[in-house]
PDB file of N, CA, C and O in Angstrom:
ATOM      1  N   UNK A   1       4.365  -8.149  -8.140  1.00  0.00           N
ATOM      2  CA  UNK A   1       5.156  -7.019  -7.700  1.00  0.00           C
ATOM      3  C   UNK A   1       4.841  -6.750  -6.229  1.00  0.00           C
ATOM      4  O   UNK A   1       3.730  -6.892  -5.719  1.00  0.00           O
ATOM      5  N   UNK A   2       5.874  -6.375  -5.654  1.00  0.00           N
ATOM      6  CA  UNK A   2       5.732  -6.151  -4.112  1.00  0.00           C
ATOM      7  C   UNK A   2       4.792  -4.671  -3.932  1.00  0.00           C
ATOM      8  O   UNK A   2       4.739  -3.761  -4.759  1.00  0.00           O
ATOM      9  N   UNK A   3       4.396  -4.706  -3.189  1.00  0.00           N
ATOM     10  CA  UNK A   3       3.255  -3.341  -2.669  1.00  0.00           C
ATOM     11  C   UNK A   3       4.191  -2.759  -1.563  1.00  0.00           C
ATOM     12  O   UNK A   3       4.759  -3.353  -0.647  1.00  0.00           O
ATOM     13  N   UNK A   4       4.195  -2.064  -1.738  1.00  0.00           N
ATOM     14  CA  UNK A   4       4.883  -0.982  -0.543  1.00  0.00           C
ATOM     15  C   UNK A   4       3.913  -0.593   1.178  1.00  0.00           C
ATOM     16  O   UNK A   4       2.685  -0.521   1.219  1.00  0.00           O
ATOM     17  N   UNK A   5       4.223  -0.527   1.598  1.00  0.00           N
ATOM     18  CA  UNK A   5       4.057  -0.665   2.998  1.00  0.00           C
ATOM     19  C   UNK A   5       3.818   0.888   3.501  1.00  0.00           C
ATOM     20  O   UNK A   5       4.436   1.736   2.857  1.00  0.00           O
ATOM     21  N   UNK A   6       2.981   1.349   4.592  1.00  0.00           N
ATOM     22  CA  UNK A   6       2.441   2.211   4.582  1.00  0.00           C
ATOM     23  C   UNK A   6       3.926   3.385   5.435  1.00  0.00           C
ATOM     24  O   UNK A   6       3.740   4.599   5.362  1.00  0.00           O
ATOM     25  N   UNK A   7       5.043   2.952   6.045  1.00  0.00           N
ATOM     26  CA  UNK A   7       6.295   3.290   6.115  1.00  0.00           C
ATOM     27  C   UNK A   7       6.899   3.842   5.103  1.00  0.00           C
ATOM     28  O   UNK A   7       7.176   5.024   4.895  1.00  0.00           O
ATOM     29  N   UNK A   8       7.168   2.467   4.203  1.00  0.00           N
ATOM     30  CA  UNK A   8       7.665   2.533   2.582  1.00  0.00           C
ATOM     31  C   UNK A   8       7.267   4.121   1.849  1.00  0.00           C
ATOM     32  O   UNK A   8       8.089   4.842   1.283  1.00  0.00           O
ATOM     33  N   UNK A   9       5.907   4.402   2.018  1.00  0.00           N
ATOM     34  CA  UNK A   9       5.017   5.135   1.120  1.00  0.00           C
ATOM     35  C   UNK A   9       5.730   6.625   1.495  1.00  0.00           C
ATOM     36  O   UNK A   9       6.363   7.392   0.769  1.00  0.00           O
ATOM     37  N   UNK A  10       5.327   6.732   3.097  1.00  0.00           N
ATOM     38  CA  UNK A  10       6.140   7.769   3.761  1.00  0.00           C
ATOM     39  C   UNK A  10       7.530   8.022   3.610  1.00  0.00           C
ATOM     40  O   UNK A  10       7.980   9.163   3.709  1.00  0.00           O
ATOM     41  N   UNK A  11       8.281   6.968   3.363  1.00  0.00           N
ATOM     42  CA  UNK A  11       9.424   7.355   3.355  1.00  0.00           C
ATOM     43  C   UNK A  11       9.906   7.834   1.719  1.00  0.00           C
ATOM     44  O   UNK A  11      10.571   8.828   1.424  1.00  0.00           O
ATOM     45  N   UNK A  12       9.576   7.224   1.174  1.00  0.00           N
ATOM     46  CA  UNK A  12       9.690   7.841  -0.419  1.00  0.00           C
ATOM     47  C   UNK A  12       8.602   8.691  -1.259  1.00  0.00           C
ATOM     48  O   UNK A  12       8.515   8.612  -2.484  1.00  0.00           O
ATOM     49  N   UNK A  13       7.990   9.306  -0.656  1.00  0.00           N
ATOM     50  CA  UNK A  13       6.875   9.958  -1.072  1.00  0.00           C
ATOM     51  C   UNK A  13       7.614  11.150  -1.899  1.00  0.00           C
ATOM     52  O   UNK A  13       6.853  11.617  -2.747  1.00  0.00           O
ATOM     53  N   UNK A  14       8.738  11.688  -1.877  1.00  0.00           N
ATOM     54  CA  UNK A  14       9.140  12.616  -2.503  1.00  0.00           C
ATOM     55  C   UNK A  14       9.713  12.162  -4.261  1.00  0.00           C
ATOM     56  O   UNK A  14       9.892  12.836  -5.276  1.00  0.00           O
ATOM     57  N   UNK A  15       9.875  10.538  -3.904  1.00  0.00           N
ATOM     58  CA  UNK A  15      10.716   9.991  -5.158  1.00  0.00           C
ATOM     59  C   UNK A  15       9.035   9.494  -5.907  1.00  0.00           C
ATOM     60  O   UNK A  15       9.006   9.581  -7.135  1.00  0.00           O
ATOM     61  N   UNK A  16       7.951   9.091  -5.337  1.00  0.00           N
ATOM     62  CA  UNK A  16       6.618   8.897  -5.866  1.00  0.00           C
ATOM     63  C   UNK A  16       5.936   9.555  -6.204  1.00  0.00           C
ATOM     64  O   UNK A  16       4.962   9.162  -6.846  1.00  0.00           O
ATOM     65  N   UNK A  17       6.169  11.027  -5.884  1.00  0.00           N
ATOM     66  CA  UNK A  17       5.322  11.999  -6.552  1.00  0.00           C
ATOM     67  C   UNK A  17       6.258  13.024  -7.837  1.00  0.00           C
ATOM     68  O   UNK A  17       5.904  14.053  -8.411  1.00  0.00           O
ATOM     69  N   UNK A  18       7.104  12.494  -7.909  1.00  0.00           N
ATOM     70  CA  UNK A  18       7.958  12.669  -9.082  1.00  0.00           C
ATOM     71  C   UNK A  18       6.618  12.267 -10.720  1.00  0.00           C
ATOM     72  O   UNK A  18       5.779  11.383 -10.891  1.00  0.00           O
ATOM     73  N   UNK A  19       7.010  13.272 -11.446  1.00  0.00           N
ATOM     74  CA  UNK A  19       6.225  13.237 -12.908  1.00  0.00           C
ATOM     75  C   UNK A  19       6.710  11.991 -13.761  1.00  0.00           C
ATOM     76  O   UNK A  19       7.898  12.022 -14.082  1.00  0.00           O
ATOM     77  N   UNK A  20       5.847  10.726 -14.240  1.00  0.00           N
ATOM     78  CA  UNK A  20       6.689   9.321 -14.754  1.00  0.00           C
ATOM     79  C   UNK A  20       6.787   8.428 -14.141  1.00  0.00           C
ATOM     80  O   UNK A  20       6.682   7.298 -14.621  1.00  0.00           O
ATOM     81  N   UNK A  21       7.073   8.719 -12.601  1.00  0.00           N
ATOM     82  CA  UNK A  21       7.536   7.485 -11.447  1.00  0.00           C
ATOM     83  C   UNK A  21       6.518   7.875 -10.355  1.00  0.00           C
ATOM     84  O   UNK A  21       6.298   8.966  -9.828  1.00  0.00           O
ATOM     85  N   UNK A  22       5.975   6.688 -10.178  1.00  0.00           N
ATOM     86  CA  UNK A  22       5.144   6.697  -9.361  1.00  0.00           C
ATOM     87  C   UNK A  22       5.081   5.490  -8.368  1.00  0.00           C
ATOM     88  O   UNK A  22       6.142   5.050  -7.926  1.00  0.00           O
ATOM     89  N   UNK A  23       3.957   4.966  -8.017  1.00  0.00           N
ATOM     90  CA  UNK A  23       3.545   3.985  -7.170  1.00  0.00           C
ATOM     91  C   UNK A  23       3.902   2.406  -7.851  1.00  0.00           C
ATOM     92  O   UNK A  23       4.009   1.449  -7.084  1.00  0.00           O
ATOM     93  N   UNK A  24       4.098   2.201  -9.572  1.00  0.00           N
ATOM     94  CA  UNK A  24       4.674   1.390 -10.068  1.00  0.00           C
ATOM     95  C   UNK A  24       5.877   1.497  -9.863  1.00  0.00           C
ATOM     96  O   UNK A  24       6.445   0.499  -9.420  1.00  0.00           O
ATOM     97  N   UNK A  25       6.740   2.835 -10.132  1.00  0.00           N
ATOM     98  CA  UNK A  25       7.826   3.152 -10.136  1.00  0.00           C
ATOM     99  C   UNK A  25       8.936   2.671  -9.203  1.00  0.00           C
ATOM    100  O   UNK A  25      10.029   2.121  -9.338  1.00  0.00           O
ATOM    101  N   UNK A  26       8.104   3.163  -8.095  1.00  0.00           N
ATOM    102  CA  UNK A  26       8.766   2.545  -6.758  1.00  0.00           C
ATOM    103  C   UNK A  26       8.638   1.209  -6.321  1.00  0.00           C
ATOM    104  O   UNK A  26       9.711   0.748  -5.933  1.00  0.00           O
ATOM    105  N   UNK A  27       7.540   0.322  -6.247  1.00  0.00           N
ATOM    106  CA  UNK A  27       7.448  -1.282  -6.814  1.00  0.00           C
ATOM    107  C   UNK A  27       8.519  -1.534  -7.147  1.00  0.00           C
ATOM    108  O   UNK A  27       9.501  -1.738  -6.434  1.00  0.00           O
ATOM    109  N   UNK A  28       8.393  -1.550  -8.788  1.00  0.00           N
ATOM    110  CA  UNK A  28       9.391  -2.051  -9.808  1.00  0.00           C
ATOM    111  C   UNK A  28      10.913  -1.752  -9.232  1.00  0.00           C
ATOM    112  O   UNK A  28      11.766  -2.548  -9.626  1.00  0.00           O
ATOM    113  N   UNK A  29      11.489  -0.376  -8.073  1.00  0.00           N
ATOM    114  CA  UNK A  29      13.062  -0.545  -7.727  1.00  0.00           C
ATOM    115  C   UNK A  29      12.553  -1.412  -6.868  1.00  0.00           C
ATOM    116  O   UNK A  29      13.264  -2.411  -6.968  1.00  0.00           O
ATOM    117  N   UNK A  30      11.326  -1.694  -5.696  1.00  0.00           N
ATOM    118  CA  UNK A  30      11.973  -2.519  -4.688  1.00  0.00           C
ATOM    119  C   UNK A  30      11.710  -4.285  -5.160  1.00  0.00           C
ATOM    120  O   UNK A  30      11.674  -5.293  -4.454  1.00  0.00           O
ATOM    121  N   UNK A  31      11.555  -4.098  -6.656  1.00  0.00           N
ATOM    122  CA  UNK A  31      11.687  -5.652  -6.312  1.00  0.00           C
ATOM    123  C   UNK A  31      13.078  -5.872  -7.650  1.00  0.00           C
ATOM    124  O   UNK A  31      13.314  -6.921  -8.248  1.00  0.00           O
ATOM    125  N   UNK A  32      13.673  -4.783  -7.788  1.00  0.00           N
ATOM    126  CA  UNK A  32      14.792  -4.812  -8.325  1.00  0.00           C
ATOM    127  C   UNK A  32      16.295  -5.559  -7.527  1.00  0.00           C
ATOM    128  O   UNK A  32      16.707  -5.695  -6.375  1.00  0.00           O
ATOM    129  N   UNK A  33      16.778  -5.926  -8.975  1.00  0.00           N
ATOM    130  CA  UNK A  33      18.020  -6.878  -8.552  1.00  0.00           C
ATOM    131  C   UNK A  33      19.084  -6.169  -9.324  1.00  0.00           C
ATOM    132  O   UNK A  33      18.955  -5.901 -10.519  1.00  0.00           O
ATOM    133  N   UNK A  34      20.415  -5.795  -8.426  1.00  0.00           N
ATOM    134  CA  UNK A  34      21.375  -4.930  -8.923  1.00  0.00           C
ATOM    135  C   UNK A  34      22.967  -5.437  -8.363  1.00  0.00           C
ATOM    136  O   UNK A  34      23.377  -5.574  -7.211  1.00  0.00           O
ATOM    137  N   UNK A  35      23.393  -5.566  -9.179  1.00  0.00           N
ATOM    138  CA  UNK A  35      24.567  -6.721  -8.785  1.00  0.00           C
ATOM    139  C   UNK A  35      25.438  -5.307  -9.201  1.00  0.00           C
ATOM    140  O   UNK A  35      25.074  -4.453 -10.010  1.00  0.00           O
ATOM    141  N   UNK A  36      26.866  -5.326  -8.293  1.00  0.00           N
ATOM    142  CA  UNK A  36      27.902  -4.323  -7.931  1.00  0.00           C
ATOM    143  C   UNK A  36      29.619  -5.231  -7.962  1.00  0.00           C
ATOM    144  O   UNK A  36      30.117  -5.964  -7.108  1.00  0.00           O
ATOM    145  N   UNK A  37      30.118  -4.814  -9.222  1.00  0.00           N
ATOM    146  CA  UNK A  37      31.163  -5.568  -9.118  1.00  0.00           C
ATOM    147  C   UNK A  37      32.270  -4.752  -8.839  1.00  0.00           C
ATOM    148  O   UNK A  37      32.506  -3.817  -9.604  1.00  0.00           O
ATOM    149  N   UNK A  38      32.935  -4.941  -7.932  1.00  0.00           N
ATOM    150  CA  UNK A  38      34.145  -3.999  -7.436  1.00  0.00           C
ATOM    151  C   UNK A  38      33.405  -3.001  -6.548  1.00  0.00           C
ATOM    152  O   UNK A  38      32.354  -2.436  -6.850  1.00  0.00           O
ATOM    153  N   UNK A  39      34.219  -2.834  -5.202  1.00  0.00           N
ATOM    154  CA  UNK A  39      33.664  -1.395  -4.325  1.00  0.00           C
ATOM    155  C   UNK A  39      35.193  -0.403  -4.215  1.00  0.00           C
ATOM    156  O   UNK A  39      35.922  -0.102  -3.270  1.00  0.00           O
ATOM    157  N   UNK A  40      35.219  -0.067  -5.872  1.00  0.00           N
ATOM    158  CA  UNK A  40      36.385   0.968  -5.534  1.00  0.00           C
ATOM    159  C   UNK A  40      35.799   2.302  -5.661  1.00  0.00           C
ATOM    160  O   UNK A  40      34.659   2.339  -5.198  1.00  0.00           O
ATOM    161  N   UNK A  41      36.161   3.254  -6.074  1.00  0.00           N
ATOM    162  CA  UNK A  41      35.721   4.586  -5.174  1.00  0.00           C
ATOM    163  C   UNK A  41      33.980   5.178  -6.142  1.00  0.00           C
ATOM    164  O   UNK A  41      33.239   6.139  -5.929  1.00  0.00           O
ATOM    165  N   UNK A  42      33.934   4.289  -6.966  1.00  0.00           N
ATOM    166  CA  UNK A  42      32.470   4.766  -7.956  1.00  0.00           C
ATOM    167  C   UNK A  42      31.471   3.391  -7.088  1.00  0.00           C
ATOM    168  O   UNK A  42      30.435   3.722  -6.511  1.00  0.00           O
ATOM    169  N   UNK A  43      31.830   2.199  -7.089  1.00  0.00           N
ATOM    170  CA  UNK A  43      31.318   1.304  -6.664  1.00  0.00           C
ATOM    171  C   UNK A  43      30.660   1.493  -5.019  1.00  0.00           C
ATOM    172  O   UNK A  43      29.520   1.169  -4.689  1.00  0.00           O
ATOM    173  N   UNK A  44      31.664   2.076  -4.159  1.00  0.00           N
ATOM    174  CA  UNK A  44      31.820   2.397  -3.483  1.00  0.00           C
ATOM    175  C   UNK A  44      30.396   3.139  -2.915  1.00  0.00           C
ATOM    176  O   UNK A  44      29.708   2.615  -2.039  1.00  0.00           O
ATOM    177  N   UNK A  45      30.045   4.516  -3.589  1.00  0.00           N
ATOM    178  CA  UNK A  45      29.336   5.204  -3.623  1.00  0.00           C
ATOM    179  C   UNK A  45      28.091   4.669  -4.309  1.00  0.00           C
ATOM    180  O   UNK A  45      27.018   5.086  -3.873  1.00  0.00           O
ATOM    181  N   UNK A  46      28.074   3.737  -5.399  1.00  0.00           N
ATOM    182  CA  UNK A  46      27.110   3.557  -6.028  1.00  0.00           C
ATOM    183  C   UNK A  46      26.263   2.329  -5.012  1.00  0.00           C
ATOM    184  O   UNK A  46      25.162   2.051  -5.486  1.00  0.00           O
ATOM    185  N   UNK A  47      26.465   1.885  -4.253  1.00  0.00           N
ATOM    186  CA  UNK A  47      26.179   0.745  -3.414  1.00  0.00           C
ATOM    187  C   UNK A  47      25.499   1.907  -2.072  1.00  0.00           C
ATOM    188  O   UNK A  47      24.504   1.340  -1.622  1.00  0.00           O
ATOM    189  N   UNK A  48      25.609   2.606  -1.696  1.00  0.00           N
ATOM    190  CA  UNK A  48      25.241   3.844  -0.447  1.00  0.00           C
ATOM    191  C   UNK A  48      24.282   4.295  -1.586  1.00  0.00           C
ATOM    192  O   UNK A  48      23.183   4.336  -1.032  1.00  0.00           O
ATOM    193  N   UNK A  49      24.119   4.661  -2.906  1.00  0.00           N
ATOM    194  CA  UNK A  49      22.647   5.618  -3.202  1.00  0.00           C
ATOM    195  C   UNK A  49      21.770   4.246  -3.672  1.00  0.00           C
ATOM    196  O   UNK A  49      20.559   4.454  -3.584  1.00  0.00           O
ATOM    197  N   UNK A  50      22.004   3.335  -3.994  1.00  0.00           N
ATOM    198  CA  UNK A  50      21.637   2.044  -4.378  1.00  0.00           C
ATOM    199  C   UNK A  50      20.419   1.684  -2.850  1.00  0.00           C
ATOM    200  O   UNK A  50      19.191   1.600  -2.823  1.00  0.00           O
ATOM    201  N   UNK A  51      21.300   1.569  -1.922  1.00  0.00           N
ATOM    202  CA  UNK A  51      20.825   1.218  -0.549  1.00  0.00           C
ATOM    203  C   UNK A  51      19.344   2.347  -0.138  1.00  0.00           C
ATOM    204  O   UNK A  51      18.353   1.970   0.488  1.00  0.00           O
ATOM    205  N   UNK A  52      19.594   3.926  -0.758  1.00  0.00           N
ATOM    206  CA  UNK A  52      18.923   4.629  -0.417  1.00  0.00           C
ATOM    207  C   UNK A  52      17.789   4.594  -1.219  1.00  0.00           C
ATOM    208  O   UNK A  52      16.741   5.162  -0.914  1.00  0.00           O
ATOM    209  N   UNK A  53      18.009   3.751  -2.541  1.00  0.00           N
ATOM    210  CA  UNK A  53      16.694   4.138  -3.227  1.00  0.00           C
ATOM    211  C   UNK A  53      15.830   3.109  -2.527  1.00  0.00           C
ATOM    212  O   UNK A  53      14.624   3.339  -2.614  1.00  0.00           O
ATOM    213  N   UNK A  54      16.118   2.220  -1.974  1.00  0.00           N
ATOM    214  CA  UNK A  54      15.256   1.254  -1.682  1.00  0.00           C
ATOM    215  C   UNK A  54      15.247  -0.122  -2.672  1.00  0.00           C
ATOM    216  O   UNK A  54      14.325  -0.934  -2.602  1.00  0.00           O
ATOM    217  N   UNK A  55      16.315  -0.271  -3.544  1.00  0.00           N
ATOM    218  CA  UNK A  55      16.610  -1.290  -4.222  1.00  0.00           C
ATOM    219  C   UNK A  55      16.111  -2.468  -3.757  1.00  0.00           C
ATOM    220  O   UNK A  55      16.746  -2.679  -2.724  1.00  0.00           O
ATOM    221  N   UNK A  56      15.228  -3.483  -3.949  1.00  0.00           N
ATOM    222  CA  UNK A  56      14.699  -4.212  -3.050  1.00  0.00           C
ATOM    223  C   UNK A  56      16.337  -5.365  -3.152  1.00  0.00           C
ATOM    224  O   UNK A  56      16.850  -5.210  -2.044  1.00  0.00           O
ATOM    225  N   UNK A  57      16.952  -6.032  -3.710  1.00  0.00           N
ATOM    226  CA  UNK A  57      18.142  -6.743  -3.604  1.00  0.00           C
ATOM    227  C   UNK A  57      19.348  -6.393  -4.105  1.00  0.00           C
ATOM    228  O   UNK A  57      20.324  -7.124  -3.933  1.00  0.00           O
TER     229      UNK A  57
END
C-alpha cells in the first residue's frame, strides 16, 4: 500500500481524522482504481469529487 506523503497528510487531514477512516483509510483510496463510464451530468460530477478524494487512479 502506498504511504502518504507528508503534503498528502496535510492535505486530507480532515478526511483522516474522521471516526473508521483513517491513515489506512486514506492509503487504501489512493491506491484505488475507479473506472467512469459516460461523463453525462452524474458522471460528470462524479469524476471532479473522485479527483478530490485523492483516488490514486
Amino acid at each position: 500500500m502506498a504511504e502518504l506523503s507528508d503534503q498528502e497528510m496535510l492535505r486530507y487531514n480532515r478526511q483522516i481524522i474522521l471516526r473508521g477512516f483513517d491513515f489506512e483509510g486514506q492509503e487504501a483510496l489512493k491506491d484505488a482504481r475507479v473506472l467512469v463510464v459516460g461523463l453525462g451530468g452524474l458522471g460528470c460530477a462524479a469524476t471532479q469529487y473522485l479527483a478530490a478524494l485523492a483516488s490514486g487512479n
